[in-house]
C-alpha positions as CSV (number, residue, x, y, z in Angstrom):
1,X,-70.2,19.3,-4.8
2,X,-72.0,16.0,-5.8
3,X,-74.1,15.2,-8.4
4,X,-76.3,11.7,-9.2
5,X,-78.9,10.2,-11.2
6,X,-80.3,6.7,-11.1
7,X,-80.6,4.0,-12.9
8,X,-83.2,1.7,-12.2
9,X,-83.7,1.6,-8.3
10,X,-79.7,2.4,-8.0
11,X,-78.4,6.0,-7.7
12,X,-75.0,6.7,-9.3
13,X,-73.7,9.7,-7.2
14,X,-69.8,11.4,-8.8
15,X,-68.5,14.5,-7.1
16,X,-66.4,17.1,-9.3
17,X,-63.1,15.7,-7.7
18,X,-63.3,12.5,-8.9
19,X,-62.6,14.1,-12.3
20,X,-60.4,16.1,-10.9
21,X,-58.1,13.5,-9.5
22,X,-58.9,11.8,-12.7
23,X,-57.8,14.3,-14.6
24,X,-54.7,14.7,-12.9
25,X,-53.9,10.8,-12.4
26,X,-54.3,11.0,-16.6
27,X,-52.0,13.7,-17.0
28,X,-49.5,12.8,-14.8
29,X,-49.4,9.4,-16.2
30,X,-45.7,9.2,-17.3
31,X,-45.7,5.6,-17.8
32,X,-48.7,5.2,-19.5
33,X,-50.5,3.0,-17.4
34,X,-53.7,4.8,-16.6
35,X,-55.8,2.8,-19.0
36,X,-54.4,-0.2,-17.7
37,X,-55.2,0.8,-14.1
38,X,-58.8,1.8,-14.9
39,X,-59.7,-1.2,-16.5
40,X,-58.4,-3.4,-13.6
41,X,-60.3,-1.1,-11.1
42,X,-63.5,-1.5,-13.2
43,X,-63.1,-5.4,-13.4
44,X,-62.4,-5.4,-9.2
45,X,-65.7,-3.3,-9.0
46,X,-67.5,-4.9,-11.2
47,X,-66.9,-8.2,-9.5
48,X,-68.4,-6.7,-6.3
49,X,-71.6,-5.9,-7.6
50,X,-71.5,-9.6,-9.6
51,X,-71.3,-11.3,-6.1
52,X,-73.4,-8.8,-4.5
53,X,-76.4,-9.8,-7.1
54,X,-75.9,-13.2,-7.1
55,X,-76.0,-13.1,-3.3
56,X,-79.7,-12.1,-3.7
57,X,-78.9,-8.3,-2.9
58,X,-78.7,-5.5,-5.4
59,X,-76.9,-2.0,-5.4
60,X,-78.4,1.2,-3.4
61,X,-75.5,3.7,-4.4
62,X,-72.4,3.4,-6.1
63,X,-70.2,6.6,-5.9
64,X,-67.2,8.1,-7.4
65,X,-65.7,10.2,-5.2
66,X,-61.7,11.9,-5.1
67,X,-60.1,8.6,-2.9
68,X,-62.3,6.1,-5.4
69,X,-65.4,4.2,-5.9
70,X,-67.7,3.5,-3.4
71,X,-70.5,0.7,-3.3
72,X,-73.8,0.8,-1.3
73,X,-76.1,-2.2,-1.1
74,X,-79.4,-2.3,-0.7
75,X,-79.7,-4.5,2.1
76,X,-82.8,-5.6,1.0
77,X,-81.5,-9.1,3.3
78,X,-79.5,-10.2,5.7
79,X,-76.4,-11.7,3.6
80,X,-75.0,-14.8,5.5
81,X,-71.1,-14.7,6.1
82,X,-70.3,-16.8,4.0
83,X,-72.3,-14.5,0.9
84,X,-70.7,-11.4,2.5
85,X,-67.4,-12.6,2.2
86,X,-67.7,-13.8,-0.9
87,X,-68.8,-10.7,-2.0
88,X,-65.3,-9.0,-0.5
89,X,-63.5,-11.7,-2.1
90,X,-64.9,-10.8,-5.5
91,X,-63.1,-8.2,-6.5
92,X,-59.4,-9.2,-5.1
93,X,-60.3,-12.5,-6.8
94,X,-61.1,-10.9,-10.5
95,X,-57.6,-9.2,-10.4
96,X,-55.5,-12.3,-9.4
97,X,-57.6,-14.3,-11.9
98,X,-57.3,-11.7,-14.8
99,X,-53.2,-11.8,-13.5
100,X,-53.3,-15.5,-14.0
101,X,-54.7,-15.2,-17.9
102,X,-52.3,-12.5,-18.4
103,X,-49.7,-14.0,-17.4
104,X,-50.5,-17.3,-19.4
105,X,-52.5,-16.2,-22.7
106,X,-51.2,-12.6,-23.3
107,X,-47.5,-12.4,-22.0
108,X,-46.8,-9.5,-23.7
109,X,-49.6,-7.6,-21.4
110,X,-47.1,-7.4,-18.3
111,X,-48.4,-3.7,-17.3
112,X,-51.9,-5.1,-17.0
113,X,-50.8,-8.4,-15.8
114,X,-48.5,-6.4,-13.1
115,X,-51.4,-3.8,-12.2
116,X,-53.8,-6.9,-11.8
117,X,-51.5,-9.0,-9.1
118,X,-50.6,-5.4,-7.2
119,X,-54.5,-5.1,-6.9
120,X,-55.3,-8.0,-5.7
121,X,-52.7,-8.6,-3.4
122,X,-52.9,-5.2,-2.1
123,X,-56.8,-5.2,-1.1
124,X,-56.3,-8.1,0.5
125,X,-54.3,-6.9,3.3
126,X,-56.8,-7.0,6.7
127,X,-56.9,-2.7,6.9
128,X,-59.9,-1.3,7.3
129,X,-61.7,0.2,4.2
130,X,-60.0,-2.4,2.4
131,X,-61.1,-5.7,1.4
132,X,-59.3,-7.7,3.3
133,X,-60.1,-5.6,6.4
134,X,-63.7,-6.5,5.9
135,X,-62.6,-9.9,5.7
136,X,-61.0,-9.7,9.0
137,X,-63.6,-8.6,10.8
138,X,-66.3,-11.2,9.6
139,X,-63.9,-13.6,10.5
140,X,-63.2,-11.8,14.0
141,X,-66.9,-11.6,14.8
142,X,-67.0,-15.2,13.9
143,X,-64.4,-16.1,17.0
144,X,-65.8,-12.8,19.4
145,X,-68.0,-10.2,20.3
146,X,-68.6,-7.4,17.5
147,X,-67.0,-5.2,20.1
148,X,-63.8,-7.2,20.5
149,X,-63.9,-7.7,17.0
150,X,-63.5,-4.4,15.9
151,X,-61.1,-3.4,18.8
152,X,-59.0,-6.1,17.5
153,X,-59.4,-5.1,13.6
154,X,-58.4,-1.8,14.3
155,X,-55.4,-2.1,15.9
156,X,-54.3,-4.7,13.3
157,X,-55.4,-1.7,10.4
158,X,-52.9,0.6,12.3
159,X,-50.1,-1.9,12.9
160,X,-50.2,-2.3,9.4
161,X,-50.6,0.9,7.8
162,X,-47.3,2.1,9.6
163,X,-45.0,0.0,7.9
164,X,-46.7,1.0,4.9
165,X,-45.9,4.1,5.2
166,X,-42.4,3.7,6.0
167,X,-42.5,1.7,2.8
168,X,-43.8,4.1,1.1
169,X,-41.6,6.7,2.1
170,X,-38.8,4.3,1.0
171,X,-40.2,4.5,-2.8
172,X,-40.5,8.1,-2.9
173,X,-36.9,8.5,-1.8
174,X,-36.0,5.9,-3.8
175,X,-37.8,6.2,-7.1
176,X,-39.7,9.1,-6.8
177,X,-42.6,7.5,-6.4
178,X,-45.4,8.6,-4.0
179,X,-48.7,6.8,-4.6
180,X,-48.0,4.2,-1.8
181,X,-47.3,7.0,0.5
182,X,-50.6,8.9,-0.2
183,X,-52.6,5.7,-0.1
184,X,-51.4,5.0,3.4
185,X,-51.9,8.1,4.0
186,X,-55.2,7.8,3.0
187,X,-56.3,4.9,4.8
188,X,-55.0,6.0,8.0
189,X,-57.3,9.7,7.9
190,X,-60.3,7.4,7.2
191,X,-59.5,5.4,10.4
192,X,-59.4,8.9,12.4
193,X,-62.4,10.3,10.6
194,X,-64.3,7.6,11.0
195,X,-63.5,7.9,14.6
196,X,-62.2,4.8,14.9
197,X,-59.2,5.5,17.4
């Protein structure tokens, strides 16, 4: 069940399990790094809609929902591709850079410094629904057809997210750790329900 409410000409749309998972994420949160983590995800969003702004667009939607945060934009224009991939960039770029001043001003932050470079480094990979995936594919339709393009993309996303999964099957028999498991995981059931494959 969703709720929303707008502010100015954007609508903020959550869904009861986004709490939920939040709620859960919070409590289960042995290491104490959930605060950490949320900033670091707010600074990556917030980035987006920064670029998306100063690229002359605005925000349409932006919701929370179980798997994360999603951002609409108005499309009010048609963003070049250098604007849109700037705009993709942002966010990856806000992490590595708040890494960077971490790891030089405020040593003693390593959890946030850490969280930061994973972020980063992580959406950067070229799998769909991930920034770096949207990055591919701009630069795919730059050397192709769209068609080709995506063809291409996708297979890429699925070459990728099966060693990712093996690696995250490593960490949870190894450390008990199963976030990079269910984020493959993840990833790969929104290639099938977007029908992609």
């Amino acid at each position: 069940m969703k709720q929303s409410f707008r502010i100015g000409g954007a609508e903020i749309v959550w869904s009861y399990g986004f709490f939920l998972v939040l709620a859960l994420f919070l409590l289960l949160d042995r290491q104490g790094i959930a605060s950490a983590f949320l900033l670091a995800v707010a600074l990556h969003e917030g980035m987006h809609l920064a670029l998306l702004y100063l690229a002359g667009d605005g925000l349409r939607e932006l919701s929370f929902l179980p798997a994360g945060v999603r951002i609409r934009r108005r499309g009010r224009r048609l963003l070049s591709y250098g604007w849109e991939a700037a705009v993709y960039l942002a966010g990856p770029a806000g992490n590595l850079a708040a890494a960077f001043f971490c790891r030089q001003f405020f040593p003693q932050a390593q959890v946030f410094y850490q969280i930061n470079l994973f972020l980063g480094f992580f959406n950067l990979l070229p799998i769909s629904s991930l920034d770096g995936g949207q990055l591919c594919y701009l630069l795919l339709c730059r050397v192709c057809s769209p068609d080709r393009a995506r063809s291409v993309h996708l297979a890429l996303s699925f070459l990728l997210l099966t060693p990712l999964a093996a690696l995250g099957i490593f960490y949870l028999l190894g450390s008990r750790n199963i976030s990079l498991l269910v984020t493959a995981c993840y990833l790969a059931i929104l290639l099938v329900k977007r029908q992609e494959f």
